[in-house]
N, C-alpha and C positions, 0 to 999 in steps of 0.2 A: 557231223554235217552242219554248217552254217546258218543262220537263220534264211537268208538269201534264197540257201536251196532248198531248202524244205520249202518256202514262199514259191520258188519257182516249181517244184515237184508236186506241190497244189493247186499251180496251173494247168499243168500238163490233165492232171486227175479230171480237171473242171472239163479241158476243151477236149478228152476222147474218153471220158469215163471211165478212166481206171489210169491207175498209174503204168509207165512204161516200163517199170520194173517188174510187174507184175504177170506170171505165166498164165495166161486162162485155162488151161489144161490140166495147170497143176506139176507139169512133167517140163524138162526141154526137149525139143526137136532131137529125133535120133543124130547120131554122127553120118549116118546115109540118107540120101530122102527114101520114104519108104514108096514101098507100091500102092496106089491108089487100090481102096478097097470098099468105097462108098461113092457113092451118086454124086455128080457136080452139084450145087447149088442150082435150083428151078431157074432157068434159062441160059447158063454159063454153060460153054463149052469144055465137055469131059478133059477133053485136048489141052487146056489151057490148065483149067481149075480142078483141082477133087479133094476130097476128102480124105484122112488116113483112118483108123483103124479107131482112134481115142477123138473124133471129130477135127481134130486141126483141120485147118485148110490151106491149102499149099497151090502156089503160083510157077507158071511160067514165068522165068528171068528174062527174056525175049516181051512181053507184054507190059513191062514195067518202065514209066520214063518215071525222069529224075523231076524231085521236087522242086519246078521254077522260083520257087522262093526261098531257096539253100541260100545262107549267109557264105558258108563257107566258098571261099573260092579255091584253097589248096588243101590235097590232100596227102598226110604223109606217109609213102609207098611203104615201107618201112614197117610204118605201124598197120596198113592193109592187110600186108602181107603176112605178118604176127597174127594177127585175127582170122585170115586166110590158113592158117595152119590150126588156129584151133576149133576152125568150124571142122576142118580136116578128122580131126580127134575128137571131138567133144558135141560137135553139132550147132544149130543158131540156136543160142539159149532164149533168144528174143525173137519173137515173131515180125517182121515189118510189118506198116501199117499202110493201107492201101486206098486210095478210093478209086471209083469208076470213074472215066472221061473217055466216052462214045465207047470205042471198041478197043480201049487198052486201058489198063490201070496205071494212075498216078503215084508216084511212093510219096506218102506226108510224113513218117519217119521213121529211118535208119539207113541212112545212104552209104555209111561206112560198113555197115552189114552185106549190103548189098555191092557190094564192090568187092568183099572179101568173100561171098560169094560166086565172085562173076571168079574170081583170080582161083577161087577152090574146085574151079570146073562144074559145081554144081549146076544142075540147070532147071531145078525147081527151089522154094523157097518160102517157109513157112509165114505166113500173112492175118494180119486181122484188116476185114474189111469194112469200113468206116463212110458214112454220109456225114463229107461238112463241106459248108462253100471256103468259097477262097479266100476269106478272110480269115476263118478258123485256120485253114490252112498254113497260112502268113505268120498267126501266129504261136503257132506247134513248130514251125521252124526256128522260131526265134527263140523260145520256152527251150528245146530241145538241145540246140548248140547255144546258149548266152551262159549257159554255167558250168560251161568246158573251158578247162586253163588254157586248151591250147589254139582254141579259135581268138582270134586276134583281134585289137580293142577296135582296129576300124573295120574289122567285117561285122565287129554285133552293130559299131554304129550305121553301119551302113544299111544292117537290115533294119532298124528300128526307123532310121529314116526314109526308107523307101517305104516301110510299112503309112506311117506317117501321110509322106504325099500319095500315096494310092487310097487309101480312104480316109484321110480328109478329116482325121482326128487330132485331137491334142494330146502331148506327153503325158498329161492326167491320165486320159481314157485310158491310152496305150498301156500305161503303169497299173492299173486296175486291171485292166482283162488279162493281163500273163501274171498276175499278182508277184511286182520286184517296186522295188523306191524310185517312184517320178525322178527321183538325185542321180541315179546308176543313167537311167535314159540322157537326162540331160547334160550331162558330163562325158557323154560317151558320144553324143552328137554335137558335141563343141569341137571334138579332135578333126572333124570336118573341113573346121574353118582353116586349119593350119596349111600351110603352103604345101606344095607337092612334093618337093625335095625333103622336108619333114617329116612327109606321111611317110615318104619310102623309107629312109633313116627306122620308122618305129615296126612298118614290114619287116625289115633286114634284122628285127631284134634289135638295133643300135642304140634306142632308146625304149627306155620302158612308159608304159600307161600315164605314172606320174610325173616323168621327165615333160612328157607330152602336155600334160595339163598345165605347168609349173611355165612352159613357153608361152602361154596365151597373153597372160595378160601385159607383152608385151607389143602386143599390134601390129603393128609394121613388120612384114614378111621375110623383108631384110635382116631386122633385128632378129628373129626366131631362128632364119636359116645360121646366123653366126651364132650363135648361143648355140643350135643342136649341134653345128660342130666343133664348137670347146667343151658340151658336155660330152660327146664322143673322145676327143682329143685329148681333154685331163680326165675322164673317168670321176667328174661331178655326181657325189649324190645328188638326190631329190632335193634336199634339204640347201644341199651347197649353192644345187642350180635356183634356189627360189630366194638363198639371199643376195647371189649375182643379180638376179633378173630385180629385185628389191631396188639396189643398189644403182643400177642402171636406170631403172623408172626417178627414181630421185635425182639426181643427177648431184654433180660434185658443189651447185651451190645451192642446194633446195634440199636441207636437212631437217630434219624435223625441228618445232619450237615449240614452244609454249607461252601464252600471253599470259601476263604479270599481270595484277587486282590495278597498276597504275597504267594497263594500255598498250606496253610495251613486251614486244617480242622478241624473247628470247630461246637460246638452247637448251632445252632441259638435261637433266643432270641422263649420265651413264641408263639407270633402271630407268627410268621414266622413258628415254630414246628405245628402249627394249622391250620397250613394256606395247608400245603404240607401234613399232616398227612389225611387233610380230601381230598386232592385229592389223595393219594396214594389209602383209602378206596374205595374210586369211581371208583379207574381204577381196583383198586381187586374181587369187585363186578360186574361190564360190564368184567371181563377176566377171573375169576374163577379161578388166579393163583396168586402164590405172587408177588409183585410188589413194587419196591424201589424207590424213586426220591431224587436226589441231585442238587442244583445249588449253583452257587457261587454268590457274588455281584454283579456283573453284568448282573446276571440273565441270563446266561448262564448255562444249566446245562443236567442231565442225568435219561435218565428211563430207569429200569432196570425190563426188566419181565424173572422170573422164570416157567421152565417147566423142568421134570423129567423123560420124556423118546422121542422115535422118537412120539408117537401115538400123549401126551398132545403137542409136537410141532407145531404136524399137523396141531391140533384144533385150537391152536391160529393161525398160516399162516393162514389158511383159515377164520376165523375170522376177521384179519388185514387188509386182501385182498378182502373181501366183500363175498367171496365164502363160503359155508355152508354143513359143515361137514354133513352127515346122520347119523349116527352112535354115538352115546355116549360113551365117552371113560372113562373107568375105569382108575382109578390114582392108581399105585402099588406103593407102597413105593419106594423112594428113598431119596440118599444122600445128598450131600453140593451141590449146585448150582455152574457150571460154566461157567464164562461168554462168548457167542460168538458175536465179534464187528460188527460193521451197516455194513447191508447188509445177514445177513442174513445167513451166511453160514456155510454149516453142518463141525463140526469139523472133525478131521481127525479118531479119536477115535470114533465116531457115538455120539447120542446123549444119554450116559448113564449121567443122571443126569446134566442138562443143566438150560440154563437162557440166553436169548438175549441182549441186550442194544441198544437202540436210543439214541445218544449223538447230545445235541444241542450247 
């Protein structure tokens, strides 16, 4: 198990007290539901709720609505239906987890259970019932599907964002209360910004997670949509697509240099062009913007990041500075980058088509 999911699986522990892997019984649910043989719960209707034999507590499937803060938007019938057959044989080895909302129960998690039970004919369904507000809620959805392979990188971002603007936190908080890396958050709501035509491309499987991130820090919506389809078209690694996209941010006469002890600028040799070019890719993929580095002999020298309006400013400041945009910024076209010196300050013209530098 990865470090990731153990961090996420001591989320889960934190926000319902016990892990989800964990039978409270001790036993799994029979392969039949059995006959209630104890009292509902003090004011639950027998009809709905009761008890089995070893305390479980078991639900009407009719009383149960679906988690409104499910990431997941597709489910594979396939895989339902597999789990559907061995609740069939084997029984729910995991209980859902339930809470009240007026006179029905909410599911906070196991949707996939409960779907393989709807399709198993059953019509009761073993439950633990749980007090949390909606926010606990929000996030046992996102703790619960974010460290499944097969939920898809813009449905975790989707949830992490929506969680986001509904309560009004930063990607710090967020990263602390489901305990994963603030870096999983914010790289997973950068794929946001990419154009529509892109997003569906990484839906369809056509590009993977890193194809996706390896587009960004090209800007322009244009330029991504043509890149996602030569990485489609030639079957581009990750690697190949980020020295294309490298390549293309440089353009054919804006090669790297290096400035000589007497002033003048020049090409540096093969290793030193390899050397600078692979950390220029590295800071354009951690910034999702373009990015230039220069030094001279003495290993003094300059980076240069590019942004194209006040918003992508923003994103980087608050980037820079630890703080954590909410919002996904769309990148609108623009012009030639101009540069503003250290420190940071907004030009006198605003920031139409802009670029910072840190000079070392």
């Amino acid at each position: 198990m990865s470090n990731q999911q153990r961090r996420l699986g001591r989320g889960l522990e934190a926000l319902l007290g016990r892990s989800l892997d964990e039978q409270p019984s001790g036993q799994p649910s029979p392969a039949e539901p059995p006959a209630p043989v104890a009292a509902a719960p003090e004011g639950e209707d027998p009809a709905i709720m009761n008890r089995d034999e070893s305390g479980q507590l078991w639900l009407e499937l009719g009383v149960i609505k679906p988690n409104p803060h499910q990431p997941r938007k597709h489910f594979d019938e396939v895989e339902i239906a597999d789990l559907a057959d061995s609740i069939r044989e084997h029984g729910v080895l995991q209980p859902l987890v339930v809470r009240r909302v007026e006179d029905r129960f909410e599911l906070i998690a196991g949707e996939r259970r409960l779907r393989a039970a709807q399709a198993a004919s059953w019509q009761r369904v073993p439950v633990q019932l749980k007090e949390v507000t909606d926010q606990q809620m929000a996030e046992i959805a996102i703790v619960e599907n974010v460290q499944r392979k097969d939920l898809g990188p813009l449905e975790k971002a989707a949830s992490f964002h929506k969680y986001l603007q509904d309560y009004n936190c930063t990607q710090d908080e967020l990263a602390k209360r489901i305990h994963i890396d603030r870096s999983t958050i914010a790289n997973l709501i950068r794929l946001l910004e990419l154009p529509e035509q892109v997003k569906q491309m990484i839906t369809a499987g056509e590009l993977t997670q890193g194809h996706a991130r390896a587009l960004l820090p090209l800007g322009e919506f244009d330029q991504q949509i043509d890149m996602a389809k030569r990485i489609k078209r030639d079957g581009l690694s990750v690697r190949a697509t980020e020295q294309a996209i490298q390549e293309a941010n440089r353009g054919d006469d804006e090669q790297l240099r290096v400035v000589g002890e007497d002033g003048v600028s020049r090409k540096p040799g093969a290793a030193r062009n390899d050397q600078l070019a692979s950390l220029e890719q590295e800071l354009q993929t951690a910034l999702g913007t373009k990015v230039s580095l220069s030094r001279n002999a003495k290993g003094k020298g300059k980076i240069t990041i590019q942004f194209k309006d006040a918003d992508e400013f923003e994103r980087l400041r608050q980037h820079l500075t630890g703080q954590s945009a909410q919002q996904p910024i769309e990148q609108p076209a623009g012009g030639e980058p101009a540069a503003i010196q250290p420190g940071f300050e907004q030009p006198h013209d605003g920031y139409q088509d802009g670029g910072f530098v840190a000079a070392g």
